[in-house]
BAROSE-972343 format. One record per residue: z negated, x negated, y negated of N, C-alpha, C, O in turn. Coordinates in steps of 0.05 Angstrom, whole numbers. Example, Ala and Ser with C-alpha at 12.3 -4.5 7.8 and 13.67 -1.06 7.14 Angstrom:
R   n_up n_east n_north  ca_up ca_east ca_north   c_up c_east c_north   o_up o_east o_north
R   -156   -264     114   -156    -246       90   -156   -264      66   -169   -285      66
R   -142   -257      45   -143    -273       21   -157   -258      -1   -161   -268     -23
END
This chain:
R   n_up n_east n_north  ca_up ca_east ca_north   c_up c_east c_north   o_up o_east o_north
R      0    -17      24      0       0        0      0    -18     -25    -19    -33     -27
R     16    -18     -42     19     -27      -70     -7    -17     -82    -22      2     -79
R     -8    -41     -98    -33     -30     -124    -33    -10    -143    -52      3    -152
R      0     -9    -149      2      10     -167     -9     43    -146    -29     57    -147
R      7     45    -136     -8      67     -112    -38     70    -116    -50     88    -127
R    -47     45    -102    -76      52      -94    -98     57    -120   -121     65    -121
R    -78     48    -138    -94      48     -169    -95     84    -176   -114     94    -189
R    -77     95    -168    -72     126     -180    -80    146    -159    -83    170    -163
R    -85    129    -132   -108     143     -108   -132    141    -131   -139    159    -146
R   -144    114    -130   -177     112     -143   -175    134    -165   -191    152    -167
R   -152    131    -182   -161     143     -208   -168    171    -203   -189    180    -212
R   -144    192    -184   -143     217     -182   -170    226    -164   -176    250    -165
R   -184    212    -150   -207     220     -134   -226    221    -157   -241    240    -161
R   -226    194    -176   -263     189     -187   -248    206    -214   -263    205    -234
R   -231    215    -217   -234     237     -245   -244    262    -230   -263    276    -234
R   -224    262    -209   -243     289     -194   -274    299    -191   -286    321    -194
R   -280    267    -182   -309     265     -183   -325    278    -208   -341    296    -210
R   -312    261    -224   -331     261     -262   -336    289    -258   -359    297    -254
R   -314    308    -259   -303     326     -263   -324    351    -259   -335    366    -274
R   -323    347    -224   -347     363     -208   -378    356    -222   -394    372    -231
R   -379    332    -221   -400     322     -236   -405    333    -260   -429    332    -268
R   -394    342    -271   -405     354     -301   -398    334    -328   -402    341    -351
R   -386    311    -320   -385     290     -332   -355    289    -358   -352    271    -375
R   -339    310    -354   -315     306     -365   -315    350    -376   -309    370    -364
R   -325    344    -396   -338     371     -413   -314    381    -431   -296    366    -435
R   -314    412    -443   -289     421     -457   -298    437    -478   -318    445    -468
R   -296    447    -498   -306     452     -520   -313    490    -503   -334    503    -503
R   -280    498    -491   -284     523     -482   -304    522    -461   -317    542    -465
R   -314    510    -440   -343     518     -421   -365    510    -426   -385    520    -416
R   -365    487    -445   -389     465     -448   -402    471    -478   -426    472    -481
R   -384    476    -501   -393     465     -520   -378    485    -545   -356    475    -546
R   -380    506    -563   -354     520     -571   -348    505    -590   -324    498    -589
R   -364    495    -614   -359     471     -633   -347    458    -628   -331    451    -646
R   -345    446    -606   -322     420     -598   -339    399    -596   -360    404    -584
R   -338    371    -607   -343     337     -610   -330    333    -639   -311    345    -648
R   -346    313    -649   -342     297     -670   -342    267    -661   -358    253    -674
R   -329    255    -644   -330     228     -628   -351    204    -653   -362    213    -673
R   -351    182    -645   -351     161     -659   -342    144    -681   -354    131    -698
R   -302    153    -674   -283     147     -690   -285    164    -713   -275    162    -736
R   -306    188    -701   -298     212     -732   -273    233    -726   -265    251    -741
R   -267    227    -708   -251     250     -698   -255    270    -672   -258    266    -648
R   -251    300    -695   -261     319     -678   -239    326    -647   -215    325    -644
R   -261    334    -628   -245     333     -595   -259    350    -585   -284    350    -582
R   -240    370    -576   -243     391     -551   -256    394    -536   -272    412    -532
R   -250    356    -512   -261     349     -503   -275    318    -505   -268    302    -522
R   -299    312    -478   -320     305     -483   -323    297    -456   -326    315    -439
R   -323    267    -446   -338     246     -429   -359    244    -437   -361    232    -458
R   -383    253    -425   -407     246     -416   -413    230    -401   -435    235    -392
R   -400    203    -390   -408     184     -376   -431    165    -377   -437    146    -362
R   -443    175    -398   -472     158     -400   -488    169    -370   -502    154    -356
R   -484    192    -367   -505     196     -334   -491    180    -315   -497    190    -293
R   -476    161    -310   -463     156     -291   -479    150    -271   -472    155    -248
R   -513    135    -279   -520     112     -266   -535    142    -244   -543    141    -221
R   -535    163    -259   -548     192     -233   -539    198    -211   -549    208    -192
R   -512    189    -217   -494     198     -181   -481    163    -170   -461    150    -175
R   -507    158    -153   -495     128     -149   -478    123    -128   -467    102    -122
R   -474    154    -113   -439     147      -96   -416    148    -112   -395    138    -103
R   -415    159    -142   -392     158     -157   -390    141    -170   -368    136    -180
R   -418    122    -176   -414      98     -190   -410     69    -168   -404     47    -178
R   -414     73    -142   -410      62     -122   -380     48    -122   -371     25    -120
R   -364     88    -125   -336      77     -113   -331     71    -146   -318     50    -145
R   -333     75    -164   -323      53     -193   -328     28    -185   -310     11    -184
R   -356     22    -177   -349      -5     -180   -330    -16    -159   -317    -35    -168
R   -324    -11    -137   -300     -22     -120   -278    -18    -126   -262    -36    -120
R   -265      5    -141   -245      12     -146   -238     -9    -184   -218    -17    -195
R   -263     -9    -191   -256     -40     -217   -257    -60    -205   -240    -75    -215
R   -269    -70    -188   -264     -94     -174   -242   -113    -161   -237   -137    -156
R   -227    -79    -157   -197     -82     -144   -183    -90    -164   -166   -108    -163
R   -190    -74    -189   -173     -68     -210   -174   -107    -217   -157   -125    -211
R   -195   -108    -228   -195    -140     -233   -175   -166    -211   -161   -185    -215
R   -188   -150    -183   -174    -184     -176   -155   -172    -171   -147   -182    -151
R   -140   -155    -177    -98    -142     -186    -97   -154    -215    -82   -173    -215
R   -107   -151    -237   -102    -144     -253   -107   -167    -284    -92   -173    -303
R   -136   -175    -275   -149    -192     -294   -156   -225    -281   -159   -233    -257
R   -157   -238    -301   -167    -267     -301   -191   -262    -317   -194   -259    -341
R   -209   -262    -295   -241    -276     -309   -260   -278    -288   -253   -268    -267
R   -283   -288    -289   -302    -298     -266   -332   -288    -277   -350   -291    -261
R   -336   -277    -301   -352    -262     -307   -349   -237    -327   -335   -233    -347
R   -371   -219    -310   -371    -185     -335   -389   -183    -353   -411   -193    -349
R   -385   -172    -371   -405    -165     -396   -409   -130    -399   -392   -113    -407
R   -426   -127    -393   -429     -89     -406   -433    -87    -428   -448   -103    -441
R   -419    -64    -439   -419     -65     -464   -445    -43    -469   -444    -22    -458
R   -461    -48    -482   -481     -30     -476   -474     -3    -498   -465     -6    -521
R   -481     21    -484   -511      19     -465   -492     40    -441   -505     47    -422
R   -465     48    -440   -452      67     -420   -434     36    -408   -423     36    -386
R   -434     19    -420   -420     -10     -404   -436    -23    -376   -425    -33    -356
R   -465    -18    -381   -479     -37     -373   -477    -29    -343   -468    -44    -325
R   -487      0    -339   -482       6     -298   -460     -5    -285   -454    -22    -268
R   -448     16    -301   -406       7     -295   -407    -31    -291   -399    -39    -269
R   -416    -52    -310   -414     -76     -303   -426    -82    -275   -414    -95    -258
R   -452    -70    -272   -479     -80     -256   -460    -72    -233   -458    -92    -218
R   -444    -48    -224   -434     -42     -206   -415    -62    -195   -416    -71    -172
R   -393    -71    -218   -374     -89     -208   -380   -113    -198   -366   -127    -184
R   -408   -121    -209   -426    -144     -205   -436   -146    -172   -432   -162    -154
R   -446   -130    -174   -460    -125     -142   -429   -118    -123   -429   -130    -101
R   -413   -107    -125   -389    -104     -111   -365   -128    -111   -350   -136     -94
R   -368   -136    -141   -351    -158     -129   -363   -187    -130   -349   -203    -117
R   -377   -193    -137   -392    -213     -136   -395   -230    -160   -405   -253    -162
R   -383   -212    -181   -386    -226     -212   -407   -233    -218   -420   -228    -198
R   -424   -245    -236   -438    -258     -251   -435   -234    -273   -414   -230    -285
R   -463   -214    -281   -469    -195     -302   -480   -209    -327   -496   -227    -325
R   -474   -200    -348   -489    -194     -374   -491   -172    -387   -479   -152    -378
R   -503   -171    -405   -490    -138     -427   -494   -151    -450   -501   -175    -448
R   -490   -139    -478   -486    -140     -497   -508   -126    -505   -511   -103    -497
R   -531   -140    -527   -551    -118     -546   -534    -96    -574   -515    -98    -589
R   -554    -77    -566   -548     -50     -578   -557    -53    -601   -581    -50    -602
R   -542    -60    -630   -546     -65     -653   -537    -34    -676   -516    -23    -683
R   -564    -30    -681   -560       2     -690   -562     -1    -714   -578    -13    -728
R   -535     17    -719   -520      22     -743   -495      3    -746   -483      1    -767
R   -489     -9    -723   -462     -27     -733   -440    -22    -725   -439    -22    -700
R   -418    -15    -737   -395       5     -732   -362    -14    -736   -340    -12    -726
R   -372    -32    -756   -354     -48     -757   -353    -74    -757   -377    -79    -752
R   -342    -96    -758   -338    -124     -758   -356   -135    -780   -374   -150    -775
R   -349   -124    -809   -371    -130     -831   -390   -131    -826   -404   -151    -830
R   -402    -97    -808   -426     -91     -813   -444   -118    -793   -464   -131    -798
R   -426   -117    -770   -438    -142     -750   -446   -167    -757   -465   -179    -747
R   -428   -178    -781   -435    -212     -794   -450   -206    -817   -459   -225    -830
R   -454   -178    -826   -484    -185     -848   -509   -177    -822   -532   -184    -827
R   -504   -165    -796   -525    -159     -786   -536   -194    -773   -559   -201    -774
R   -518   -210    -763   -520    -238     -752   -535   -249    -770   -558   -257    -765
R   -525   -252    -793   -553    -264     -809   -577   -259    -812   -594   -275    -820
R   -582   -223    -802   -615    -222     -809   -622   -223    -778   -646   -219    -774
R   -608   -226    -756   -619    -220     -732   -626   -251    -717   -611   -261    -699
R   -643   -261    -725   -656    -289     -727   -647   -300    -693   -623   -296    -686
R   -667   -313    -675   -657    -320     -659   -664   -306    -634   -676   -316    -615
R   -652   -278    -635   -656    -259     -617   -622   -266    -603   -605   -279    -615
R   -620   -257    -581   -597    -264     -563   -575   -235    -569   -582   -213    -562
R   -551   -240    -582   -539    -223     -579   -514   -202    -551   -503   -181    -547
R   -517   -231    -539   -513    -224     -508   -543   -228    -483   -557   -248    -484
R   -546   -212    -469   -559    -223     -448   -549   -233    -426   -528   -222    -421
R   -558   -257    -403   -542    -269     -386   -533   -298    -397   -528   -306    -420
R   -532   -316    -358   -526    -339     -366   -498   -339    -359   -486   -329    -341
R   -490   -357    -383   -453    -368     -379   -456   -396    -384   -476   -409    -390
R   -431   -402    -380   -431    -438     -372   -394   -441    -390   -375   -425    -387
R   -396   -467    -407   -366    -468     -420   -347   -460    -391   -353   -455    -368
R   -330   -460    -402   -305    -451     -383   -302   -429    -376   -278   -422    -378
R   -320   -407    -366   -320    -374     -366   -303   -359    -377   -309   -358    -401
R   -282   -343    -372   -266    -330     -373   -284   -297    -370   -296   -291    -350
R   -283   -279    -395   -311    -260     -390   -292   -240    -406   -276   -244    -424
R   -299   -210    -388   -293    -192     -386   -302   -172    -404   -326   -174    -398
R   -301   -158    -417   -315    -141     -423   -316   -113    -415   -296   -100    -422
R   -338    -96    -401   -340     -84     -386   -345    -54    -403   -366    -55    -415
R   -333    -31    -406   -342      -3     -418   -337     13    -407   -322      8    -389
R   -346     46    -410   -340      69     -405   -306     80    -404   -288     89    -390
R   -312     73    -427   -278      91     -439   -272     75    -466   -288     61    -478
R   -247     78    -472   -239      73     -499   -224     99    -519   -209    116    -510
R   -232     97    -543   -216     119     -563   -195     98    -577   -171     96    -572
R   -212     83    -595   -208      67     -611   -222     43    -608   -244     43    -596
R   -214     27    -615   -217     -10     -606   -251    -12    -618   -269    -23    -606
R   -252     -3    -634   -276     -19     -657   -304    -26    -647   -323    -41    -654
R   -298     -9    -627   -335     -21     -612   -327    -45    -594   -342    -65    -593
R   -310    -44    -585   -300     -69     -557   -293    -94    -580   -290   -117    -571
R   -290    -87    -612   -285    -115     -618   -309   -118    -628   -311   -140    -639
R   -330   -104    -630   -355    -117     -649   -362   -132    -617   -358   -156    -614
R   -369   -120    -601   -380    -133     -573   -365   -159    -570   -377   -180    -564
R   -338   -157    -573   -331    -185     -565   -341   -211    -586   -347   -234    -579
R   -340   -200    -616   -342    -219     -632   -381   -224    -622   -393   -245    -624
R   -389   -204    -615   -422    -218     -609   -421   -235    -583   -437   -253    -584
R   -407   -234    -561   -402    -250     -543   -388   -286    -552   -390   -307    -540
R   -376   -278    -573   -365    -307     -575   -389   -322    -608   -393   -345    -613
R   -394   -308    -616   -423    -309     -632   -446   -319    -610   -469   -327    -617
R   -440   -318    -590   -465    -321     -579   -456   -355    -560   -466   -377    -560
R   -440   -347    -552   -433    -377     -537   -436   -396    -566   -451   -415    -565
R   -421   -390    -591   -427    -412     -610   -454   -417    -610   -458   -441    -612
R   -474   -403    -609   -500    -408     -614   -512   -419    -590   -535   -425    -589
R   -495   -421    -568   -508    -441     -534   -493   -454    -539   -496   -470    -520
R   -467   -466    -556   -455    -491     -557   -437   -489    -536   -420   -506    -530
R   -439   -470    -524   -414    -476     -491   -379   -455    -502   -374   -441    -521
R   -369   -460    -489   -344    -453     -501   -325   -436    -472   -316   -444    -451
R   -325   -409    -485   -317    -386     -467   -300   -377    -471   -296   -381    -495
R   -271   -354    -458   -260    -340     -469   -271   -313    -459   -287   -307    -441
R   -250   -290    -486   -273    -273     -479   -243   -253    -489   -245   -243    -511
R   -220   -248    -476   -202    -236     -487   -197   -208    -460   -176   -197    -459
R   -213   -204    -447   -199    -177     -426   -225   -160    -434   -246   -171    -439
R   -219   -129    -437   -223    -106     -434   -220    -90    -414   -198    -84    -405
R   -247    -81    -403   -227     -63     -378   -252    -48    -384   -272    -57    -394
R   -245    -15    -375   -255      15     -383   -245     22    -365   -223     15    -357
R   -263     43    -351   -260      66     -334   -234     79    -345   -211     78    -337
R   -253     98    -376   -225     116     -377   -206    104    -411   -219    107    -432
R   -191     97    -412   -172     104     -429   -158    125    -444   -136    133    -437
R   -172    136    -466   -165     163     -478   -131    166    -493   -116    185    -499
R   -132    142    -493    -93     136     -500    -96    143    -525    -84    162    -533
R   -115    128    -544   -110     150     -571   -106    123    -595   -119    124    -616
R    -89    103    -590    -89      84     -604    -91     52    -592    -76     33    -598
R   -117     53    -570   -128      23     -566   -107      9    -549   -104    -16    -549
R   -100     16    -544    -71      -5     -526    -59    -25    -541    -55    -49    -538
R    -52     -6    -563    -37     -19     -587    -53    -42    -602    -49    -67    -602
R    -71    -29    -612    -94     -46     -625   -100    -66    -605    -87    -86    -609
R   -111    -67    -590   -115     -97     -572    -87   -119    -567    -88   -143    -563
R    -63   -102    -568    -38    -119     -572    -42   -138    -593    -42   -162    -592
R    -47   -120    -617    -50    -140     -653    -68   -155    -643    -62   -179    -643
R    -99   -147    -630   -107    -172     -633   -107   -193    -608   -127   -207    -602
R    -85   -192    -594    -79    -216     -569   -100   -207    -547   -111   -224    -532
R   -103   -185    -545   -128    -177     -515   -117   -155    -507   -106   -136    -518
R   -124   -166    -473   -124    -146     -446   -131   -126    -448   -154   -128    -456
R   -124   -101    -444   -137     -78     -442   -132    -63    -413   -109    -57    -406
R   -150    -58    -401   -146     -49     -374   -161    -26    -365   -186    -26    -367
R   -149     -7    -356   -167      26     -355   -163     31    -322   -147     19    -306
R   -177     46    -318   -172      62     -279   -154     80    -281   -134     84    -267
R   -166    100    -313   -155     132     -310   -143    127    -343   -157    116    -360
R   -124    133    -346   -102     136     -372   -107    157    -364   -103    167    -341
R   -119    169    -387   -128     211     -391   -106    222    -398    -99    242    -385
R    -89    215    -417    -70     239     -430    -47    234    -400    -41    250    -383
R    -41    217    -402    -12     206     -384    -23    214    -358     -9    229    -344
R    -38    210    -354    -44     224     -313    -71    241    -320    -69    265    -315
R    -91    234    -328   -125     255     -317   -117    281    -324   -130    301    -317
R    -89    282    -343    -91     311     -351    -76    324    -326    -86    346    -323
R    -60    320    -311    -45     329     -289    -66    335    -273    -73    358    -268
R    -77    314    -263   -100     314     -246   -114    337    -245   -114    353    -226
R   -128    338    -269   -147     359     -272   -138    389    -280   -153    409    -281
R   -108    390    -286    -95     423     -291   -111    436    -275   -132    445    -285
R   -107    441    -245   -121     456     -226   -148    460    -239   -153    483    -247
R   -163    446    -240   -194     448     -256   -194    464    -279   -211    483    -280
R   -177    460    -304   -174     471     -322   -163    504    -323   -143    510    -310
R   -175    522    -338   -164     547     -349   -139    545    -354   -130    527    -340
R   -126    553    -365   -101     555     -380    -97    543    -409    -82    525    -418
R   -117    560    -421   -119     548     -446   -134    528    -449   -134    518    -471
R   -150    517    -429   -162     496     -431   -137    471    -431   -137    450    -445
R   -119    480    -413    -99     455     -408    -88    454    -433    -87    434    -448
R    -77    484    -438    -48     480     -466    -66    454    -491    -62    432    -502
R    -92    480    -488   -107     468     -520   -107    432    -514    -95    414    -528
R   -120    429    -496   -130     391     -497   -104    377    -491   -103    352    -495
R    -80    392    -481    -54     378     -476    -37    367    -506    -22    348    -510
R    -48    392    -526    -29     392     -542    -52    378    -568    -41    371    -589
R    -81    375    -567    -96     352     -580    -90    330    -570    -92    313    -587
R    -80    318    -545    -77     292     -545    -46    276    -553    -36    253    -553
R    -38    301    -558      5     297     -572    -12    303    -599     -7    283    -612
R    -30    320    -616    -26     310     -638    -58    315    -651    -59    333    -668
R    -79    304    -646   -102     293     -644   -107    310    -682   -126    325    -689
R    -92    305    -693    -81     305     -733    -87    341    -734   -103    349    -751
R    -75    358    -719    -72     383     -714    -98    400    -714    -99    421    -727
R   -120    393    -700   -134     400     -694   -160    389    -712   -181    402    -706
R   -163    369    -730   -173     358     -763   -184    385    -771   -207    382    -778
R   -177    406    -772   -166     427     -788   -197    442    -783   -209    449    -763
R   -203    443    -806   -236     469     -794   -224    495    -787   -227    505    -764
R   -210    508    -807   -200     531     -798   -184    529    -759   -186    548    -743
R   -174    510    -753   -165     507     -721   -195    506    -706   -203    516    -685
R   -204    492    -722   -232     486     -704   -257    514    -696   -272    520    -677
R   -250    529    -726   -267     548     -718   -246    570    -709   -249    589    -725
R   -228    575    -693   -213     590     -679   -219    588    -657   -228    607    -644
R   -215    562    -646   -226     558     -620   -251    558    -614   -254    555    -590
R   -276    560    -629   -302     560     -625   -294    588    -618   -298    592    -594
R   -281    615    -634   -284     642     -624   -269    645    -604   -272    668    -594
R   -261    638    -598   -241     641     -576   -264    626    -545   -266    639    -524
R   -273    610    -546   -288     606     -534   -315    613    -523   -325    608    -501
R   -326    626    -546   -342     650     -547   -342    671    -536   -357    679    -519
R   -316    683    -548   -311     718     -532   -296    710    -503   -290    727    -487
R   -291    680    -497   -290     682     -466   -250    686    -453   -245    688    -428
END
């Protein structure tokens, strides 16, 4: 069996999984408001993968099925979680494939690159990665999902912030995420010269996947937010679908 194959076996079973799990939520069963993500943009739907570490046969087969993904896919010999929905997902690939773990500390309130190098100056000599690395390390960075790049580059710039401060000299250029929301980061990690590597590309396959699962309007609505994400901005759209989700 080809990888590409066995890659779209893993993906179509563990979305299934999420799925049953409660883990992959929709504005119409879960929530009628919708999400306001991270990026600031409002969404339908809603990964809840922070419970992952509750169902440890589904975080089981992630970590084998990233493991695979890596030695197909990536060059590196150690993982980093990106905390705090990175860190299981790493620990998993760690114990399954035999990587060498770290994570990254959870620096609250920092959203962007700026905010991170005025935060380095006041964050004295506290460790901004945890875990030992050695020069030469080729290091991964390990997350949930991606929307938009901006958290995977503050994490990386604290990973190579942090080898400067042990003097050892690392690269630190692959990304790999469970899920890939397709809503930009592919691109953006092109500009900045890094790997980006997902299990489940949501718009391009999880949405097929999961039709069967979905209502009707559950499919049209989240099919036609991820073709134009801009559309759905709109309060007046937003509070349509809260009623519509309401009266059922």
């Amino acid at each position: 069996m080809s990888w590409e194959i066995e890659k779209l076996k893993f993906g179509k079973e563990i979305t299934g999984q999420l799925f049953d799990a409660g883990m992959i939520r929709t504005w119409y069963r879960n929530r009628p408001q919708g999400w306001t993500l991270i990026s600031g943009i409002w969404s339908p739907i809603y990964l809840n993968l922070r419970t992952l570490g509750s169902h440890p046969t589904i975080l089981r087969r992630i970590g084998y099925a990233l493991t695979r993904l890596i030695q197909e896919e990536c060059l590196c010999n150690r993982v980093v979680g990106i905390a705090t929905a990175g860190v299981p997902i790493a620990t998993a690939i760690s114990i399954q494939g035999g990587y060498p773990m770290g994570y990254t500390r959870k620096l609250e309130g920092v959203k962007t690159l700026v905010q991170l190098n005025q935060m380095i100056s006041q964050y004295g000599q506290h460790s901004l990665v945890e875990g030992e690395f050695e020069s030469g390390d080729a290091v991964a960075l390990v997350d949930d999902l991606v929307t938009q790049l901006n958290s995977k580059l503050i994490a990386r710039q604290q990973m190579i912030t942090e080898a400067q401060r042990r003097k050892i000299d690392i690269t630190c250029n692959t990304i790999i995420v469970l899920v890939d929301r397709e809503q930009g980061a592919q691109q953006s990690a092109e500009e900045f010269g890094l790997s980006l590597h997902s299990l489940i590309p949501f718009q391009s396959r999880a949405m097929e996947w999961l039709k069967s699962k979905f209502t009707p309007l559950e499919y049209d609505v989240i099919s036609h937010y991820f073709r134009d994400p801009e559309y759905f901005q709109d309060e007046g759209i937003q509070q349509d679908l809260t009623v519509r989700a309401i009266s059922g």
